[in-house]
C-alpha positions as CSV (number, residue, x, y, z in Angstrom):
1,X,0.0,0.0,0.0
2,X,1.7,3.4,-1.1
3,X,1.6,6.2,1.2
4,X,-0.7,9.2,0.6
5,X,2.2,11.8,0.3
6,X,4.2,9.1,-2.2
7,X,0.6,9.0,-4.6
8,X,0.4,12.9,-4.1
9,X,4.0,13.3,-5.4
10,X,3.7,11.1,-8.0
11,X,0.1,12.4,-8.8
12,X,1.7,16.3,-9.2
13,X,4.9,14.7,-11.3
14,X,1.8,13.5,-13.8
15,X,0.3,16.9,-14.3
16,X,3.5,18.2,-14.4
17,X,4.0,17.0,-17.7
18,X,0.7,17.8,-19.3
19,X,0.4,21.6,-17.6
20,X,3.8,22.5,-17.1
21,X,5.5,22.6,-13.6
22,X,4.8,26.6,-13.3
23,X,1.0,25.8,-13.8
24,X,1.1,22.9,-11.0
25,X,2.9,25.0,-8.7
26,X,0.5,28.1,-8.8
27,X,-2.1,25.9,-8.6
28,X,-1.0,23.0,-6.1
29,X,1.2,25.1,-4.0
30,X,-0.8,25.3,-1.1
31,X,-2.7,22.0,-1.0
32,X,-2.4,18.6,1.2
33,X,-3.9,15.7,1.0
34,X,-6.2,14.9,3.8
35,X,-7.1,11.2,2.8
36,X,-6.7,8.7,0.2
37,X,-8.1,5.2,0.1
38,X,-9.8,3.0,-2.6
39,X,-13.2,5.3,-3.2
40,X,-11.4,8.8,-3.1
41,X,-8.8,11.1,-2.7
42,X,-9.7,14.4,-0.5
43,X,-7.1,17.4,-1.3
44,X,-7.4,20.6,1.3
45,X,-6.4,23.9,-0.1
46,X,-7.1,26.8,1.4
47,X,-7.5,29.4,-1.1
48,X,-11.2,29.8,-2.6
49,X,-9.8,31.0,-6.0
50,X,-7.4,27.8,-6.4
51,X,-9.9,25.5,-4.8
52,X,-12.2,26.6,-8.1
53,X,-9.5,26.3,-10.2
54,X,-8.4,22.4,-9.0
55,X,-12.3,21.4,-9.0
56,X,-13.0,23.2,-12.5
57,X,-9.8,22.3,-14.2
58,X,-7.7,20.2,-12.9
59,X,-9.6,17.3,-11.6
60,X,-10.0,14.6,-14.4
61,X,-6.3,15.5,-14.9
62,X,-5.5,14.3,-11.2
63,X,-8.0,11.2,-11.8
64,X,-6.2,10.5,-15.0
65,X,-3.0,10.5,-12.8
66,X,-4.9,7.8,-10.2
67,X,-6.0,5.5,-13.2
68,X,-2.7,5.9,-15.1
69,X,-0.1,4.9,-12.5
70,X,-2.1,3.3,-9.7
71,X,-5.0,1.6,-11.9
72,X,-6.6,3.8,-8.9
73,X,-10.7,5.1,-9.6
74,X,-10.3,6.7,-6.5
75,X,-12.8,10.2,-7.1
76,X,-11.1,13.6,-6.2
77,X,-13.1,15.4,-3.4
78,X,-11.7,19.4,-2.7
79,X,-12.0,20.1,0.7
80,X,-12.5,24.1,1.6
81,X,-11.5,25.7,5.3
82,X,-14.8,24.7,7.0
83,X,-14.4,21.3,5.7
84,X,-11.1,20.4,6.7
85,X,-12.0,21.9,10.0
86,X,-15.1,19.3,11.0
87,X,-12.6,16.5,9.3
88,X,-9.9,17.4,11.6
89,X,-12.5,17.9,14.5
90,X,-14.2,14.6,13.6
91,X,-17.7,16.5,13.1
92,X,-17.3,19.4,16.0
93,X,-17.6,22.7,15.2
94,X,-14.4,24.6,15.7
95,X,-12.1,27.0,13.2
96,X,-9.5,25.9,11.1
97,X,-7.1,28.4,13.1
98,X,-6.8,26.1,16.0
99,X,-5.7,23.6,13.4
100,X,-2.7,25.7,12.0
101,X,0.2,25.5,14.5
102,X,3.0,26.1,12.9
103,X,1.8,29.5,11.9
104,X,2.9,31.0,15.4
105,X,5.4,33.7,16.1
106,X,8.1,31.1,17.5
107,X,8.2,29.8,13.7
108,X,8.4,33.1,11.9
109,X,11.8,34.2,10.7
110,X,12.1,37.7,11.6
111,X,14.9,39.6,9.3
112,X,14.9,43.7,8.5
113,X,12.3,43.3,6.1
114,X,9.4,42.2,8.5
115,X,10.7,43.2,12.2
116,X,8.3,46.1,13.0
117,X,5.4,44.2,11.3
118,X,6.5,40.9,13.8
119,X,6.8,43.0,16.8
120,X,3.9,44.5,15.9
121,X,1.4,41.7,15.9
122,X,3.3,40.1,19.3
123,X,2.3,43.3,20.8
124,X,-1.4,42.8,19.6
125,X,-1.6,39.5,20.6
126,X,-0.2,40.0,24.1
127,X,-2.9,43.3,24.5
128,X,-5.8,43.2,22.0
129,X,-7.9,45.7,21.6
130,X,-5.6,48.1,23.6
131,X,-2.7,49.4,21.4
132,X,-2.5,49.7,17.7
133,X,-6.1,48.6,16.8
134,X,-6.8,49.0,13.9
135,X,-3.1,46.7,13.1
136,X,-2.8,46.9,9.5
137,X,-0.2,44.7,8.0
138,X,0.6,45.4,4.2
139,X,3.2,44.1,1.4
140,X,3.7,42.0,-1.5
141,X,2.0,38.4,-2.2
142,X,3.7,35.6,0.0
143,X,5.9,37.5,2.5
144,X,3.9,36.4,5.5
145,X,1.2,38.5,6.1
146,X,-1.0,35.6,6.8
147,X,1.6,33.8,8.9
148,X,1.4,36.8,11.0
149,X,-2.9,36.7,11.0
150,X,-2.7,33.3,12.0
151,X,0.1,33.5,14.6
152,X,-2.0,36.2,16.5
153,X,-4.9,34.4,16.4
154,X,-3.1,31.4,17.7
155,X,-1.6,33.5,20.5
156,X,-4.7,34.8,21.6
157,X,-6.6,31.9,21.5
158,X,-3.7,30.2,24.2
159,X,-5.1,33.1,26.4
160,X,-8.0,33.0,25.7
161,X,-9.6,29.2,24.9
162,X,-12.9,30.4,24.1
163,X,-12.5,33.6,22.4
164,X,-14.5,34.5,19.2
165,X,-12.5,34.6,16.2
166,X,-13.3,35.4,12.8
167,X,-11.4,35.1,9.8
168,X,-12.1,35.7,6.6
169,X,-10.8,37.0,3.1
170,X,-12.1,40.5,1.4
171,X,-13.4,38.7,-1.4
172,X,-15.5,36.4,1.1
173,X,-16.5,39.0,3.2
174,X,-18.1,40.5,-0.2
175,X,-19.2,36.6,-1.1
176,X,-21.0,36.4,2.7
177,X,-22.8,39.6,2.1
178,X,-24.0,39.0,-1.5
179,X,-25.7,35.4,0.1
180,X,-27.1,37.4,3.1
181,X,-28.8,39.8,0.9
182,X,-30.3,36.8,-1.3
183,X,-31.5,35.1,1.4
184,X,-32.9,37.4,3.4
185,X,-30.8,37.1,6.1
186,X,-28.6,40.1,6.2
187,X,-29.4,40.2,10.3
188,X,-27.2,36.8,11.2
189,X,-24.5,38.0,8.6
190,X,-24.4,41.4,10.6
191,X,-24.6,39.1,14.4
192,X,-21.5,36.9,13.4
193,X,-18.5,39.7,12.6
194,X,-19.7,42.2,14.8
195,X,-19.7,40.1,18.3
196,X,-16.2,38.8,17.3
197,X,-13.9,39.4,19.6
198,X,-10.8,39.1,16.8
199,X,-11.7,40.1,13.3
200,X,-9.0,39.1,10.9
201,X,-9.2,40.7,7.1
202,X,-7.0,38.8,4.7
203,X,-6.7,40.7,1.6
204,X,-8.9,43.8,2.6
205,X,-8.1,45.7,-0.8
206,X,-10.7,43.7,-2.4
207,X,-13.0,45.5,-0.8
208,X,-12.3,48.9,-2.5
209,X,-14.8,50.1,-5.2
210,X,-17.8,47.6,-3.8
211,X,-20.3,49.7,-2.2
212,X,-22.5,48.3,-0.3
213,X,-19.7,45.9,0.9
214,X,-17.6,49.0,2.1
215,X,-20.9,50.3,3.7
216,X,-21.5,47.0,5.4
217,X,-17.5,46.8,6.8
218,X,-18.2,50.8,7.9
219,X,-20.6,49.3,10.2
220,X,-19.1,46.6,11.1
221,X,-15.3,48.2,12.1
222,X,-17.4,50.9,13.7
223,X,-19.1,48.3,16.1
224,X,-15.9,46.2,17.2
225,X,-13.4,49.5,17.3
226,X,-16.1,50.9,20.0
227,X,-16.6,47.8,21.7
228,X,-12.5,47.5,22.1
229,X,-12.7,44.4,20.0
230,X,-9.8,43.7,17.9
231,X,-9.2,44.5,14.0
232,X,-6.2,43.3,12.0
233,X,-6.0,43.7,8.8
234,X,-3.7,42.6,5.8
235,X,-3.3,44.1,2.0
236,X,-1.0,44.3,-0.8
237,X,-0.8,48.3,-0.6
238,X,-1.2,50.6,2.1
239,X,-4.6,52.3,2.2
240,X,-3.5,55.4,0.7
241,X,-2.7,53.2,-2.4
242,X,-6.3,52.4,-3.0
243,X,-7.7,55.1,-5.1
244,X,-11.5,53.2,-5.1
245,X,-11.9,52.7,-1.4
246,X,-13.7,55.1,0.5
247,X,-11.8,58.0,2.8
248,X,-14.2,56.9,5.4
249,X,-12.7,53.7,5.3
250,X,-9.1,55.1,4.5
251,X,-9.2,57.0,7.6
252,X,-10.1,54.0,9.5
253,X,-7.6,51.6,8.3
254,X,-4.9,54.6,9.4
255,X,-6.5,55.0,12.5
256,X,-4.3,52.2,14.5
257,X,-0.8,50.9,13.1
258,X,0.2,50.5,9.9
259,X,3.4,48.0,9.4
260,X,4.9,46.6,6.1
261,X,6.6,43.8,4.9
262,X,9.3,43.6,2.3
263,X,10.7,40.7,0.9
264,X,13.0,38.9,2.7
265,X,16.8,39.7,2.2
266,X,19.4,37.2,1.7
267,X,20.3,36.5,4.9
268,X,17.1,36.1,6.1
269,X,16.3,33.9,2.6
270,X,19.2,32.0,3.9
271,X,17.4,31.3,7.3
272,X,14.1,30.4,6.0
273,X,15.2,27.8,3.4
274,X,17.3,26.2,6.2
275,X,14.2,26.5,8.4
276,X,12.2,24.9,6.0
277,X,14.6,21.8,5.2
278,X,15.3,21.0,9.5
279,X,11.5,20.6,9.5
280,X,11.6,18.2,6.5
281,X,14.6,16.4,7.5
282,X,15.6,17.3,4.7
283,X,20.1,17.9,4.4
284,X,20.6,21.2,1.9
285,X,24.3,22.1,2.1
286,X,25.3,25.7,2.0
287,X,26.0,25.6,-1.7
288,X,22.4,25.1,-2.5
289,X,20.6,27.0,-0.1
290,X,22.7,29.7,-1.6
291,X,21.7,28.9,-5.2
292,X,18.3,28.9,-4.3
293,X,18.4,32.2,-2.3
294,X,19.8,34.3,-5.1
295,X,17.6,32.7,-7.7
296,X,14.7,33.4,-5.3
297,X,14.4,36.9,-4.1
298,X,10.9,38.2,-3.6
299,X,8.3,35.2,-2.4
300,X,8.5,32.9,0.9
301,X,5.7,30.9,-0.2
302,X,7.9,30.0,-3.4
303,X,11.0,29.5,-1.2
304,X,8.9,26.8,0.8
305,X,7.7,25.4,-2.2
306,X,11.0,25.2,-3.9
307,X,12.5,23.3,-0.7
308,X,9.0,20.5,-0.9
309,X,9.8,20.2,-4.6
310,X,13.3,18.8,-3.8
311,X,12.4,16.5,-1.4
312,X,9.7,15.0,-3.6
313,X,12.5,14.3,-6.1
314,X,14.9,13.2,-3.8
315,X,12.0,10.5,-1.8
316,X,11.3,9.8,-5.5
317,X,13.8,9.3,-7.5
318,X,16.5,9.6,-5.0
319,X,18.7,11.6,-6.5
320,X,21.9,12.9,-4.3
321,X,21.3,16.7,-3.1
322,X,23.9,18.3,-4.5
323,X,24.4,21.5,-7.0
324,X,23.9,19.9,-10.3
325,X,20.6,17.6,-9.4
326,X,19.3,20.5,-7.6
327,X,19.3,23.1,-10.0
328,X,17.8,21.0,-12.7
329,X,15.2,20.1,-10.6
330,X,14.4,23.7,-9.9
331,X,15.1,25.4,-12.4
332,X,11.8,25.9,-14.0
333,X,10.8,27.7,-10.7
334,X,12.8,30.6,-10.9
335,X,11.9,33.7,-13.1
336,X,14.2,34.8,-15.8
337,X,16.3,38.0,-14.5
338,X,17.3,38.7,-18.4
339,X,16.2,41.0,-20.5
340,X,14.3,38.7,-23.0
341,X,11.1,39.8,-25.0
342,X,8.4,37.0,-25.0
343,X,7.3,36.2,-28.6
344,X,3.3,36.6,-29.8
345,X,3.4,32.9,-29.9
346,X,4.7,31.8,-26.7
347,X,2.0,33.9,-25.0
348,X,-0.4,32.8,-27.2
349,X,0.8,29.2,-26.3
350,X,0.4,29.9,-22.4
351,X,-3.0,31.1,-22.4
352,X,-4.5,28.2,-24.7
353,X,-3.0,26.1,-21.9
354,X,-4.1,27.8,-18.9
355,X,-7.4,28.3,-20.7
356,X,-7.2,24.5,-21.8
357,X,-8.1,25.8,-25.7
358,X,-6.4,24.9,-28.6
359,X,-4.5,27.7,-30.3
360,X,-6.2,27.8,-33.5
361,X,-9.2,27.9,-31.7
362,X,-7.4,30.9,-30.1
363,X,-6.7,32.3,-32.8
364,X,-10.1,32.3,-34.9
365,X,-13.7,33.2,-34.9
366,X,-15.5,31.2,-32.7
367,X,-17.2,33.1,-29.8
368,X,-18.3,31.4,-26.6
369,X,-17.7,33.0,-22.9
370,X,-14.7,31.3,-22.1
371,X,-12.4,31.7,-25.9
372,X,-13.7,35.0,-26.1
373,X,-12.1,35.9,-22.6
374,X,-9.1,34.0,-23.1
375,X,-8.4,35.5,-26.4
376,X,-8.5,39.2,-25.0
377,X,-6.5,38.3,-22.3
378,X,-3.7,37.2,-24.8
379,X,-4.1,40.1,-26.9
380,X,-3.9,42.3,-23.6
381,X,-0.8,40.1,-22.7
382,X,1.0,40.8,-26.1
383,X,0.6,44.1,-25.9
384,X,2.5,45.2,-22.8
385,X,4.9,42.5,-22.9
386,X,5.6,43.1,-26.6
387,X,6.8,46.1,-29.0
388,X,4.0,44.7,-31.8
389,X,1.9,47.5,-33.1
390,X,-2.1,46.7,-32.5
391,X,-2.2,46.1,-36.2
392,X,0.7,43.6,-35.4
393,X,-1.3,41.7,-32.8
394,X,-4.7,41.9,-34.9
395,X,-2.6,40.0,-37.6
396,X,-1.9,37.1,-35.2
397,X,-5.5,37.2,-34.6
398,X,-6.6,37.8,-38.4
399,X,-8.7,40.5,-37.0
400,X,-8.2,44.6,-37.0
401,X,-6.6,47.3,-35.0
402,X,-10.0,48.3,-34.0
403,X,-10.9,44.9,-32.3
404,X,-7.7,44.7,-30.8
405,X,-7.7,48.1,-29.2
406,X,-11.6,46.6,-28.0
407,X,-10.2,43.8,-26.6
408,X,-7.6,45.7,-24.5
409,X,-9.6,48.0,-23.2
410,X,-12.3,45.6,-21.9
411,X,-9.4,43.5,-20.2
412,X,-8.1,46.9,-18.6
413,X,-11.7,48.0,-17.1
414,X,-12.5,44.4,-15.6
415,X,-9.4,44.8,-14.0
416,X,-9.7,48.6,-12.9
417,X,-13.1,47.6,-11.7
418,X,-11.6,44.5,-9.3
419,X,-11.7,41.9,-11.1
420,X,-9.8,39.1,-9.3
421,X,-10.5,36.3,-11.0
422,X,-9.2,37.8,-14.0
423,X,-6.6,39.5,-12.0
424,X,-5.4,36.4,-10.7
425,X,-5.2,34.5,-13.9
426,X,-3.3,37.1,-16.0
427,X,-0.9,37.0,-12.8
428,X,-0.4,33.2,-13.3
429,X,-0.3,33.2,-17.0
430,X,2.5,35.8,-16.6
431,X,4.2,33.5,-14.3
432,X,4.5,31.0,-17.1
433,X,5.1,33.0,-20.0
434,X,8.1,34.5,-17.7
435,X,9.7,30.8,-16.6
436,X,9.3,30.0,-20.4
437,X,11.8,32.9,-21.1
């Protein structure tokens, strides 16, 4: 009987070969599997915009995996926060924050780039409600904002066993309200954020330009600030940096403590990756850690991910750890730092595969939802990654200037507007276009 994480491994190897290692990685980063036996396979991942993807996309790909190597019909079940939470539970009702220990201070490596913001969130968790409330926490995708969320939530809760905490994403909070409304029940949705004791806000720039949602957070900040409950709240730009949310809200945010996180410098890249590999077992010799940390400068999410990826090769294939094996084994991970111009047809190529359409289907008439979307977004793409002309990019199209300039400018209002989904997809695609450089 194989072991769930040997399957998993092989399972991502699989799909790595029909979507490209990039694509796995964006998508499969932050999932686990929770259980596998003969009737199905349950993956957890905690982010509601991947979980969609893995369900929408990606299944029959993971199933074809199953069949393929392990003659396995095993069916693929995506498990979302509350789910994992009454598994791990076994039925009770709890939060998936008690369940997410090793996002506590005591694991966090602190560096130059994220002291204040550290220090910061210590001091809230030691005296909520009392200093530096509203805490906002702001910086760049996957330097450990959430790590920080969770680690204060953690540290209150060993205070504090039964203390009320709510977590939630922007987009969610958004999500919740837009159910409320269509059930009717806008009165329970009001009852459960503002008797919390510890709101935490994951991603609160989503928020901006929605209107009733801003009104509704109004309210609700308003009710826990003047109850001394407390707010923390995380971003990818400060709150003066977010021309469509409201100065009512703006002032707010600014009320409390704002703290930022940059990406980690190289020491502290040094620290994490070594961090990361003691709690795998896993022996990285100075030599590699340092390869990887000056390949891998901005993202500690993708450091962590790097470090998995070599163990799965090295409990797979068992390949020695040294300089050589690592680097080809990684090297697909790490963005291009040259100057090189992606061609029309190698982003054309990336989004008929993230979109899962054929390129000549790309590239003519035909006019559902989903072709339609995909083939402005590459005609968006080629344009600011490019020099081409729009009569240039209409020619890879067969269609006009006119069209093209159309097509950009509808991708440019979604995402002015707040798209995310689309957001989020042109930021993957653009991750894949880049490692194919």
């Amino acid at each position: 009987m194989y072991s769930s994480a040997y399957v998993w491994a092989k399972v991502l190897i699989h799909m790595e070969e029909r979507l490209g290692a990039v694509t796995v990685s964006s998508w499969f980063d932050d999932a686990e599997v929770v259980e596998l036996n003969d009737e199905h396979l349950i993956i957890y991942s905690p982010s509601d915009f991947r979980r969609e993807i893995i369900v929408r996309r990606c299944t029959e790909y993971i199933q074809d995996a199953l069949r393929e190597i392990f003659n396995s019909s095993a069916k693929v079940i995506v498990f979302n926060d509350e789910q994992m939470a009454q598994h791990r539970s076994g039925g009770k009702n709890t939060t998936a924050l008690e369940f997410a220990p090793q996002f506590s201070f005591e694991n966090f490596v602190v560096g130059p780039s994220n002291r204040f913001a550290h220090g910061a969130a210590i001091a809230v968790a030691n005296a909520p409600g009392s200093i530096y409330n509203p805490l906002f926490i702001y910086g760049p995708p996957g330097v450990g904002k959430t790590h920080l969320l969770y680690a204060i939530a953690n540290g209150i809760r060993r205070q504090k066993a039964d203390a009320k905490i709510i977590y939630i994403k922007g987009d969610e909070f958004t999500n919740e309200l837009i159910a409320a409304i269509q059930k009717g029940n806008q009165h329970e949705f009001k009852n459960k954020y503002r008797q919390a004791d510890l709101m935490l806000v994951d991603d609160i720039q989503f928020i901006a330009g929605k209107e009733q949602t801003q009104n509704e957070f109004f309210h609700t900040f308003n009710a826990l600030y003047e109850s001394g409950k407390q707010i923390v709240l995380t971003s990818d730009r400060k709150p003066s940096d977010m021309p469509t949310l409201e100065d009512r809200l703006r002032t707010r945010f600014e009320w409390g403590l704002l703290a930022d996180i940059q990406p980690p410098d190289y020491e502290t890249r040094m620290a994490i990756l070594k961090n990361k590999a003691n709690s795998l077992k896993l022996k990285l010799d100075d030599e590699v850690c340092n390869y990887i940390a000056v390949n891998i400068t901005n993202n500690v999410r993708q450091i962590e991910g790097t470090v998995k990826k070599i163990m799965a090769y090295h409990n797979l294939t068992g390949m020695e750890l040294n300089l050589p094996n690592v680097s080809r084994a990684i090297d697909d991970m790490f963005k291009s730092e040259g100057n090189a111009v992606p061609t029309p047809g190698l982003i054309i190529g990336q989004v008929s595969k993230f979109y899962g359409i054929d390129e000549t289907v790309l590239r003519g008439t035909k006019k559902n939802k989903n072709t339609a979307e995909a083939r402005q977004v590459a005609m968006y793409l080629i344009r600011i990654h490019t020099n081409l002309s729009l009569p240039d990019i209409g020619t890879e199209f067969n269609r006009d200037h006119s069209t093209v300039l159309h097509s950009i400018r509808k991708i440019e209002v979604a995402l002015k507007s707040g798209n995310q989904q689309l957001s989020d997809n042109i930021r993957d695609i653009t991750a894949n276009i880049n490692s194919s450089l």
